[in-house]
N, C-alpha and C positions, 0 to 999 in steps of 0.2 A: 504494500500500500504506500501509497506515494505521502511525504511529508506525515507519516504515521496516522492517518484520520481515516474514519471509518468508511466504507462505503455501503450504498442501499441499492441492491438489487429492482432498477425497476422494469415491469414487464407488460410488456406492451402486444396484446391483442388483437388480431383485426381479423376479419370475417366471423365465419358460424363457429370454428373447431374449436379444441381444447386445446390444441398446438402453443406452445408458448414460444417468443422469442426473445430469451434475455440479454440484456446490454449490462453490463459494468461501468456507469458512466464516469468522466473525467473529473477531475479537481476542478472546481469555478463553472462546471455545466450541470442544466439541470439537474436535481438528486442527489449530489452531492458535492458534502454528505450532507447529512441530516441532524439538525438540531433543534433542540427543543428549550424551552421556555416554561413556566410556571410562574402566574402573579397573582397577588390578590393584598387589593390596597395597595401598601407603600412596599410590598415585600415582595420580593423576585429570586428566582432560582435559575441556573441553567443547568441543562442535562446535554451529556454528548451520544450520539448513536454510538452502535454496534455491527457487523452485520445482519444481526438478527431484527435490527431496525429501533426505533427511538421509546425509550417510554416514560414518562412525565411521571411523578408521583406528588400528589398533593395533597391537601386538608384532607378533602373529604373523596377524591376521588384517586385513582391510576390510569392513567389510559396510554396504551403502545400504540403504533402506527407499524408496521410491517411491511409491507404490500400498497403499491399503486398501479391501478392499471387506466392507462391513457386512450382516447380515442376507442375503449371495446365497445363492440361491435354487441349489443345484447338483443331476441328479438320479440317482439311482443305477442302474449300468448291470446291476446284478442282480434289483431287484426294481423299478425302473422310480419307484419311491416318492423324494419332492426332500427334502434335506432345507436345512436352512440354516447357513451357517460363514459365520465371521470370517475372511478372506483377509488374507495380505501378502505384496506380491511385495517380496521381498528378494535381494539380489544379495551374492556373497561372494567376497573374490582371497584366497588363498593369499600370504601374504609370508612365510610358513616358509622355511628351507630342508628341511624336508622334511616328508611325507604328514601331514595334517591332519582330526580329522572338523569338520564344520558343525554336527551335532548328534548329542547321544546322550540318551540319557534324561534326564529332569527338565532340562537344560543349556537349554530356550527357552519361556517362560512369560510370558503377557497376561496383565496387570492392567487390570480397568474400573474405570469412575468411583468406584464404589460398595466398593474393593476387595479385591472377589473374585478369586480367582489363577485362571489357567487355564494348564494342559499342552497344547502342540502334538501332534496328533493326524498320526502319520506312517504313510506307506502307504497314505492315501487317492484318490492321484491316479488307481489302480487301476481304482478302483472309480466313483469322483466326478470327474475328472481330465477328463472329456469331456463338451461340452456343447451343445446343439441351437443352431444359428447363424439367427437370425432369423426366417422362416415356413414354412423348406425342412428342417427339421428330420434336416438333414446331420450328421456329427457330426464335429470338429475335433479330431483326435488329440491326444493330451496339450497339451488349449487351457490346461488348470490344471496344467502339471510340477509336482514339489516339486524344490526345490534337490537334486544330486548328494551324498551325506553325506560322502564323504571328497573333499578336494581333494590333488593332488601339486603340488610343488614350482612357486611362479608361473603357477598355474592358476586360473581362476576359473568360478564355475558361480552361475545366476540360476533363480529359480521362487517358488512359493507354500507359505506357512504357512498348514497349517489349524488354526484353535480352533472350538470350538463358539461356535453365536450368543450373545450377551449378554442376558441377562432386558431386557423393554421398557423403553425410558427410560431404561437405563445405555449405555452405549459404551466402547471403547477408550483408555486411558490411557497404559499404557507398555506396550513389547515389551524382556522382556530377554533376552541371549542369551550365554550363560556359552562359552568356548572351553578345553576340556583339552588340555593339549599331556602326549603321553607320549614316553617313550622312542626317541632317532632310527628312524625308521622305522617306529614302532607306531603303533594306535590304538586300545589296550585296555593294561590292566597299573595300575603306577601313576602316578598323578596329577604328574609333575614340574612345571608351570608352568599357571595359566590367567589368565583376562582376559575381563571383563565388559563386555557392548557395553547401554546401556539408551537406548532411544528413546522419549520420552515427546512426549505428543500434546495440546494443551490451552494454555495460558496457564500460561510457567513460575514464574509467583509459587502457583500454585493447589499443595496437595497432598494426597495421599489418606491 
């Protein structure tokens, strides 16, 4: 590894198959490496990847990032029409003592190179969530889950973030992901405590 820093295997996708094709990318290009962030209020952490990819540990949450898949190719089980998303398989533990969501509205948003903000598009796994396996055009039940939205108490739940694909020629930057903690027990009302998880992708002298 060049100048001792980690790298993130990213894999990139295109058409119906399961065929991967991996890249190892360069120092100061997309992906890496990959670093990570943790704030909440006045207080800030930083974490470095690994190969096995980044993982933030915070108040009340953990969440790894592992996996990004660019421009796939996924195709809809209702009108049969593909269409194409930004993936990340992100994994998330529960360090509450109690009931937590993973996401809620606006709380998880990609930034590209060039950047433009994007909103996670949830509920897709439904519909996109299954995907033809090699030439047998089987279909693999929730091959794409999305993460569980509420976790309990030292629980932890693993799947994929959809965004829409990136205009040509831009890519993936950061992934942020806001965590609201409410009231013991809830996961709606108001806002008592959160904490910002930001994984950014690229060479971190670079900035957008």
């Amino acid at each position: 590894m060049r100048g001792g820093m980690p790298r993130l295997y990213i894999e990139s996708r295109k058409g119906m198959s399961m065929s991967t094709k991996k890249e190892e990318t360069k120092g100061g290009e997309f992906g890496q490496p990959i670093t990570g962030v943790w704030s909440k209020g006045d207080q800030r952490k930083e974490f470095s990847g690994d190969p096995s990819g980044c993982t933030i540990t915070g108040q009340y949450m953990e969440i790894k990032v592992d996996r990004i898949f660019e421009n796939f190719m996924l195709k809809s089980q209702d009108t049969g029409e593909p269409k194409p998303f930004t993936l990340f398989h992100v994994m998330f533990r529960n360090l509450h003592r109690f009931v937590i969501k993973t996401q809620s509205s606006g709380s998880v948003i990609m930034i590209d190179t060039d950047g433009n903000q994007y909103e996670n598009e949830v509920g897709l796994q439904w519909e996109y969530g299954n995907v033809p396996l090699d030439k047998t055009e089987e279909l693999s039940n929730d091959a794409f889950p999305e993460p569980d939205l509420q976790l309990h108490a030292g629980t932890k739940t693993q799947g994929w973030l959809y965004f829409r694909r990136t205009p040509k020629g831009l890519h993936p930057k950061k992934l942020i992901l806001r965590i609201d903690v409410f009231d013991p027990g809830e996961v709606s009302g108001w806002v008592r405590d959160s904490e910002t998880f930001e994984f950014m992708f690229g060479s971190p002298n670079e900035s957008i």
